[in-house]
NUMI-872510 format. One line per 8 residues: number of its first residue (from 1); for each residue x negated, y negated, z negated of N, C-alpha, C. Coordinates in nm, 4 decimals, decimal comma. Each point is the difference from the previous one (the first is absolute). Example, Ala and Ser with C-alpha at 12.3 -4.5 7.8 and 13.67 -1.06 7.14 Angstrom:
<recs>
1 = -1,3190:0,5690:-0,7800:0,0890:-0,1190:0,0000:-0,0900:-0,1200:0,0000 ~ 0,0350:-0,1050:0,0720:-0,0820:-0,1190:-0,0060:0,0770:-0,1090:-0,0730
</recs>
This chain:
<recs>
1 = 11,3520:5,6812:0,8339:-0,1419:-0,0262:-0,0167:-0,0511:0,0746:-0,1221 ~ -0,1137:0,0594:0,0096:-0,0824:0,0221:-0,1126:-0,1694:-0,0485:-0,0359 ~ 0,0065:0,0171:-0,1061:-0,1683:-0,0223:-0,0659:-0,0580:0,1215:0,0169 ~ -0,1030:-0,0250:0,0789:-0,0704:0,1149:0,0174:-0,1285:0,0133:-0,0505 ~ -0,0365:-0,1041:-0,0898:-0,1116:-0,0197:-0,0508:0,0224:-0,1206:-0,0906 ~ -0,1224:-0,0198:-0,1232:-0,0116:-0,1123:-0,0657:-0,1396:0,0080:-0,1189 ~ -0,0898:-0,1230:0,0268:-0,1060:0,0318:-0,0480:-0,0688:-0,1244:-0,0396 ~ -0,0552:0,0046:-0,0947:-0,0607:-0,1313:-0,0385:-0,1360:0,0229:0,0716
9 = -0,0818:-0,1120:0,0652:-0,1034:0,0366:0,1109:-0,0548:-0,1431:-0,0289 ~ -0,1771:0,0204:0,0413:-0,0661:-0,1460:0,0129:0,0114:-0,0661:0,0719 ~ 0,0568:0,0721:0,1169:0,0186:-0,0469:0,1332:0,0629:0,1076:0,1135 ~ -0,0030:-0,0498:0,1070:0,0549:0,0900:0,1195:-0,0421:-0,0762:0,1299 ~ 0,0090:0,0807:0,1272:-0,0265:-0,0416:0,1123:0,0616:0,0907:0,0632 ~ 0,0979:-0,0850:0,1213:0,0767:0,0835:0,1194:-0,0659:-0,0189:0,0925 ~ -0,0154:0,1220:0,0587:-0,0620:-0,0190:0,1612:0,0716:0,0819:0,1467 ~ 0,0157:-0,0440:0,0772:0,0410:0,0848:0,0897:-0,1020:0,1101:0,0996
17 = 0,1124:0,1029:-0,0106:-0,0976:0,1258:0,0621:0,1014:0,0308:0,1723 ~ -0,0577:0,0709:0,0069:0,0813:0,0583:0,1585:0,1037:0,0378:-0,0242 ~ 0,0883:0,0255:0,0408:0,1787:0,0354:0,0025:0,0908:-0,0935:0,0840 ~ 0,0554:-0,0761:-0,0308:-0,0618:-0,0717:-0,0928:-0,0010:-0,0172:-0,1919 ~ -0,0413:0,0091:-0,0453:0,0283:0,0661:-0,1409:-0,1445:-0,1236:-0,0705 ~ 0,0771:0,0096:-0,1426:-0,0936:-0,0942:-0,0825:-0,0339:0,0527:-0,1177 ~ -0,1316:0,0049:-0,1018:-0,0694:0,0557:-0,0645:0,0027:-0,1070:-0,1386 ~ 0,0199:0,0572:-0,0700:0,0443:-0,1015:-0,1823:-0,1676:0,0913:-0,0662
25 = -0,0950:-0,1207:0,0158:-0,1139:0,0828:-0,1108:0,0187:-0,0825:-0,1516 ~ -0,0135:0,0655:-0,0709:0,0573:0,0107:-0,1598:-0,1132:-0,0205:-0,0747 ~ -0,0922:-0,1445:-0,0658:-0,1277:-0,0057:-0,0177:0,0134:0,0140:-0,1447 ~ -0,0803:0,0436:-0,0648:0,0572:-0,0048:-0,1748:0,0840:0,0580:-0,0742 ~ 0,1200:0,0835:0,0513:0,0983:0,0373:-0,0672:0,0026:0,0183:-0,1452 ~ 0,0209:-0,0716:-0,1085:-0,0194:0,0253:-0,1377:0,1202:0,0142:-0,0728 ~ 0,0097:0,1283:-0,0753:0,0578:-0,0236:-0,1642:-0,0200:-0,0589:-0,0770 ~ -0,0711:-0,0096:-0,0156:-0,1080:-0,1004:-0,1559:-0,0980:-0,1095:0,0679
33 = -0,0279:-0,0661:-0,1318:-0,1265:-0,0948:0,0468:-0,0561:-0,0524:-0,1363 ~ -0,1611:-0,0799:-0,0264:0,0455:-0,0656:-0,1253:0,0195:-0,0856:0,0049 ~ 0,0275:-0,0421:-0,1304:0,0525:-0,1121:-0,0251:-0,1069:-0,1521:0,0585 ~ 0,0443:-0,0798:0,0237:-0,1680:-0,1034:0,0113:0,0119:-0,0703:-0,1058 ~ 0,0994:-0,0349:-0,1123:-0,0501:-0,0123:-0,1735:0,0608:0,0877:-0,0738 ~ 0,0229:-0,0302:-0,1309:0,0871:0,0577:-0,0883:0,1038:-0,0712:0,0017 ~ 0,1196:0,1345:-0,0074:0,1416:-0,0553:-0,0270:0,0197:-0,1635:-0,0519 ~ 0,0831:-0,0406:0,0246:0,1034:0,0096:0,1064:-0,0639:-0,0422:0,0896
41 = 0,0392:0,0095:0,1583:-0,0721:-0,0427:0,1163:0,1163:0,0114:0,0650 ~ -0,0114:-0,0693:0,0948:0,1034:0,0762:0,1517:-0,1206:0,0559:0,1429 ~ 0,0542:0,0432:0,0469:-0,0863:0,0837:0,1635:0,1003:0,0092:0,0408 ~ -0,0604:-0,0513:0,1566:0,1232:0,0018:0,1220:-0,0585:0,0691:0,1183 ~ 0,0558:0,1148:-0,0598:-0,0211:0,1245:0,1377:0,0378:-0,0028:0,1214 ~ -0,0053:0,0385:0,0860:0,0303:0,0242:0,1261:0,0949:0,1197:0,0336 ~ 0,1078:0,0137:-0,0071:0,0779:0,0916:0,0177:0,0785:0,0730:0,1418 ~ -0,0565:0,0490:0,0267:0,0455:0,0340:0,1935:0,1358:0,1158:0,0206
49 = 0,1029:-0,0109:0,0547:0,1477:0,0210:0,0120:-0,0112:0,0560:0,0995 ~ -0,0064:0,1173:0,0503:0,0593:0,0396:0,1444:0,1415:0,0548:0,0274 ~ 0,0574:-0,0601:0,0922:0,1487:-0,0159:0,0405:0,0553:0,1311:0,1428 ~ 0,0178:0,0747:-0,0010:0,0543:0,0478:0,0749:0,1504:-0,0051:0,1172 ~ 0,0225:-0,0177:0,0278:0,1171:-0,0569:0,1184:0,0255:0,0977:0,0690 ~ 0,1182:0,1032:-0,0041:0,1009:0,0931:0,0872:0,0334:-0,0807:0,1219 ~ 0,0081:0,0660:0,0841:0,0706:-0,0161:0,1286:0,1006:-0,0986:0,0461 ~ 0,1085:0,0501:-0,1198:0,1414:-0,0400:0,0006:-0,0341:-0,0904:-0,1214
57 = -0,0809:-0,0746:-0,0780:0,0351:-0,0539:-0,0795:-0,0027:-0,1827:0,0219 ~ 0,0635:-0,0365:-0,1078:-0,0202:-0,1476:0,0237:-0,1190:-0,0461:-0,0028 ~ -0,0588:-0,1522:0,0854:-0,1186:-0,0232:-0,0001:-0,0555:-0,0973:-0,0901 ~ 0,0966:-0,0313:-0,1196:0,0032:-0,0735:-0,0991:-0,0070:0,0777:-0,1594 ~ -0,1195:-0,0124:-0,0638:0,0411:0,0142:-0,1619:-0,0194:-0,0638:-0,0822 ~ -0,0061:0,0258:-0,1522:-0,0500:-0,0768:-0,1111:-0,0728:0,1060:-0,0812 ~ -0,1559:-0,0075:-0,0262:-0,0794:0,0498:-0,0920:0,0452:-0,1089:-0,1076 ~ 0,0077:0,0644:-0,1310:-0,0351:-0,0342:-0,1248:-0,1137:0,1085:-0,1040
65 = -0,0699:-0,0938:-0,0654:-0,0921:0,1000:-0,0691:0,0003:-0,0657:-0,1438 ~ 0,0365:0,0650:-0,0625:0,0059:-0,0757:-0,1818:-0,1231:0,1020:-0,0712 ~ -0,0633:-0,1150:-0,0743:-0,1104:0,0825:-0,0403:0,0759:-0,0096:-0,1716 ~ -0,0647:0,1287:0,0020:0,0379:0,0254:-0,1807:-0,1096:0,0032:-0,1188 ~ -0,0229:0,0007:-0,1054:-0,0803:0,0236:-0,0925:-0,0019:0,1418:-0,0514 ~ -0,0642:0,0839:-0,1003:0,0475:0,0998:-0,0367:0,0841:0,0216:-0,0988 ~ 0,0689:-0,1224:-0,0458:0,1287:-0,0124:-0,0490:0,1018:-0,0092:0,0856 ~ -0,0331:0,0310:0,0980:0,1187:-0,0299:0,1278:0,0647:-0,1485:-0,0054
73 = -0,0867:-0,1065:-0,0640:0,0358:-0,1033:0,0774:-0,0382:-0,1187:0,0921 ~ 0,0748:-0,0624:0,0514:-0,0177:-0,0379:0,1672:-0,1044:-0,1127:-0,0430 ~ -0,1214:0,0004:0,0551:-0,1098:-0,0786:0,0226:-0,0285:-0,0937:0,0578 ~ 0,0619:0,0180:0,1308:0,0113:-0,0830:0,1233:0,1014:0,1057:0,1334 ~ 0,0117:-0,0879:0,0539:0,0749:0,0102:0,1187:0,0068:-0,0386:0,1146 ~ 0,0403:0,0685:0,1595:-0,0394:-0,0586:0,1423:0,1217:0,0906:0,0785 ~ 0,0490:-0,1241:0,0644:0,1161:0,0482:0,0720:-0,0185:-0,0522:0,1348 ~ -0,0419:0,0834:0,0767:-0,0384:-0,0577:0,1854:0,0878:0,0916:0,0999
81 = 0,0773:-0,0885:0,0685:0,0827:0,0083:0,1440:-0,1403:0,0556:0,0831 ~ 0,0346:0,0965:0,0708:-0,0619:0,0222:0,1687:0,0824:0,0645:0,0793 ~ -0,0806:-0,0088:0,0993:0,0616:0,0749:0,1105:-0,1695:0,1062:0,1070 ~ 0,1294:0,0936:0,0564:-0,0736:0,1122:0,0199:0,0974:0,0658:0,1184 ~ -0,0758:0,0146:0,1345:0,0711:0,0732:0,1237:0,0150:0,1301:-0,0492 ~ 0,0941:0,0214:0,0426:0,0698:0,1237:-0,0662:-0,0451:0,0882:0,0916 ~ -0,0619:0,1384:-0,0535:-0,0689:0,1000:0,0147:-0,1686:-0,0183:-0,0676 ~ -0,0016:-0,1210:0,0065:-0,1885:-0,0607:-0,0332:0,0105:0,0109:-0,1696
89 = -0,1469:-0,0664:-0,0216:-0,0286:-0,0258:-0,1179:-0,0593:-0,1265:-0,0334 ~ 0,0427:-0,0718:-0,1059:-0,0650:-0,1222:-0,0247:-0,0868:0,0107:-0,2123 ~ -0,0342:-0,0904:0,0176:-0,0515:0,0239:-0,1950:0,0339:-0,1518:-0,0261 ~ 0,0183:0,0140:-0,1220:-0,0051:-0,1466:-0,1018:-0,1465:-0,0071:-0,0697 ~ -0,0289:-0,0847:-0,0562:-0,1003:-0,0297:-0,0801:-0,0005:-0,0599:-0,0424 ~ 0,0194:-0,0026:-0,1931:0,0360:-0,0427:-0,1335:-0,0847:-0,0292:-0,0515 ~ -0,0413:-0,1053:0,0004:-0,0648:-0,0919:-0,1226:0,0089:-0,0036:-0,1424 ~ 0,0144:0,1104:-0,1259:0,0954:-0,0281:-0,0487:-0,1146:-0,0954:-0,1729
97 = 0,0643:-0,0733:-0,0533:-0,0851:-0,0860:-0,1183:0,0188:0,1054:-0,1554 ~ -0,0790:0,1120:-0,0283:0,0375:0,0364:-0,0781:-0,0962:-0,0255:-0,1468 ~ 0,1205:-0,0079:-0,1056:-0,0883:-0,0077:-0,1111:0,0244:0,1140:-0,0953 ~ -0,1357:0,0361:-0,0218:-0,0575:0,0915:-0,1198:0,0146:-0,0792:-0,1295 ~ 0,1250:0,0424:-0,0735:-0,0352:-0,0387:-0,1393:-0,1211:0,0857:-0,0795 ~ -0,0151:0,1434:0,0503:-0,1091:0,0937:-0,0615:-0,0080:0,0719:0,0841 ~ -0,1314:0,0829:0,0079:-0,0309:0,0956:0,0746:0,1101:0,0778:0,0156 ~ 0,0533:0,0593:0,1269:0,0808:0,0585:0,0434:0,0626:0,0313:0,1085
105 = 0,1336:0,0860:0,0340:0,0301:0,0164:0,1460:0,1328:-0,1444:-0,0075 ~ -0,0045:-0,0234:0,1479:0,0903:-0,0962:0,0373:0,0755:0,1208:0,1288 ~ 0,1057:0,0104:0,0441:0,0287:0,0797:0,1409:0,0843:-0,1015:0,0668 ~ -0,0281:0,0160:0,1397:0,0722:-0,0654:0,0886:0,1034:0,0997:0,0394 ~ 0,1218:-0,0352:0,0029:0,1803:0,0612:0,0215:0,0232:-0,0419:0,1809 ~ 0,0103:0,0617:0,0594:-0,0301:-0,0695:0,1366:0,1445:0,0484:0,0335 ~ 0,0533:-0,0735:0,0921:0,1428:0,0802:0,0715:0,1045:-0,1426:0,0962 ~ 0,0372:0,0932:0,0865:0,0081:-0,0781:0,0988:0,1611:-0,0127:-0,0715
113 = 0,0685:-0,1135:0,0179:0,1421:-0,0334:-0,0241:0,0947:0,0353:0,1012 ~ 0,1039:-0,0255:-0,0172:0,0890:0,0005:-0,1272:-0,0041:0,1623:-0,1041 ~ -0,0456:0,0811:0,0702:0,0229:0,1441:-0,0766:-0,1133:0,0983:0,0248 ~ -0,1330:-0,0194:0,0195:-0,0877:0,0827:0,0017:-0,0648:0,0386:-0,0962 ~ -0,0339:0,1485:0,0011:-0,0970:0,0219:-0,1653:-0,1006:-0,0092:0,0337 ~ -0,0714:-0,0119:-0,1687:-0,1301:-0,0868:0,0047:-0,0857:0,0490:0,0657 ~ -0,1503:-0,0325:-0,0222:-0,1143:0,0658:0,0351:-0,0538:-0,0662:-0,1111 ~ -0,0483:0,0498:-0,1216:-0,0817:-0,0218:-0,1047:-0,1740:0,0202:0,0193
121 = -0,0861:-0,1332:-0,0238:-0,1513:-0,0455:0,0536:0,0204:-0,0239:-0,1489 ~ -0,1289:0,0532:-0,0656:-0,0746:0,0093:-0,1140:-0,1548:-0,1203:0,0239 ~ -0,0255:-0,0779:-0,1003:-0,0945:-0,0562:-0,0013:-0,0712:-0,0659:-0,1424 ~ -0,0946:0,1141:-0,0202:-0,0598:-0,0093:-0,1169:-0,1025:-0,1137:-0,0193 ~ 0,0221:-0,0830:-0,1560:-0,1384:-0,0712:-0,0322:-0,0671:0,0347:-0,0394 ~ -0,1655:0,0419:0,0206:-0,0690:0,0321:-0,0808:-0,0827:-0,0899:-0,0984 ~ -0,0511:0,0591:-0,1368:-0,1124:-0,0862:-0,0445:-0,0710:-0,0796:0,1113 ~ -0,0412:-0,1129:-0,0725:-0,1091:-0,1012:0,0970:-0,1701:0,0926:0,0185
129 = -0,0216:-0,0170:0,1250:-0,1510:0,0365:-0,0257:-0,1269:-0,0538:-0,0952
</recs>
């Protein structure tokens, strides 16, 4: 299996088209945002995972995504079992509770277990409006 995508988003909507084949629209996609006070705060983004599934592969994995600070340390954390027909595609979607001690980047470490490399999601705080 691989990650073939990963994005912090306001939202999303799947729809089906002719094929039969299905359509992932991606509403919001953000790096940044501001803050809604001053430090410290937490914001809980919406984080969207797309999963890819080979042919031959098993129809079982484990996403984990550890979010880091820009001290590289772990913020929070989400470890979710799925499953996925092999050749298809399925997504996760991470809730994740993060806190801003100060304006700054937080990144989400995404990777499917036991041995996949990451996919590094950047998500900046900005000043409050």
């Amino acid at each position: 299996m691989d990650i073939v995508s990963a994005l912090f988003v306001e939202s999303f909507d799947l729809r089906p088209v002719p094929g039969p084949s299905t359509r992932v629209d991606l509403i919001g996609v953000m790096f940044s945002l501001p803050a809604p006070a001053p430090p410290p705060v937490t914001v809980t983004p919406h984080l969207i995972v797309l999963v890819r599934s080979r042919p031959d592969d098993h129809p079982s994995g484990i996403l984990e995504v550890v979010f880091r600070d820009a001290a590289g340390e772990q913020v929070a954390r989400n470890v979710s079992p799925f499953s996925v027909e092999p050749g298809k595609f399925t997504y996760r979607l991470v809730r994740g509770e993060l806190e801003y001690k100060q304006l700054g980047t937080i990144e989400a470490h995404c990777r499917l277990l036991p041995d996949g490399s990451p996919t590094v999601v950047p998500l900046t705080l900005l000043p409050p409006l």
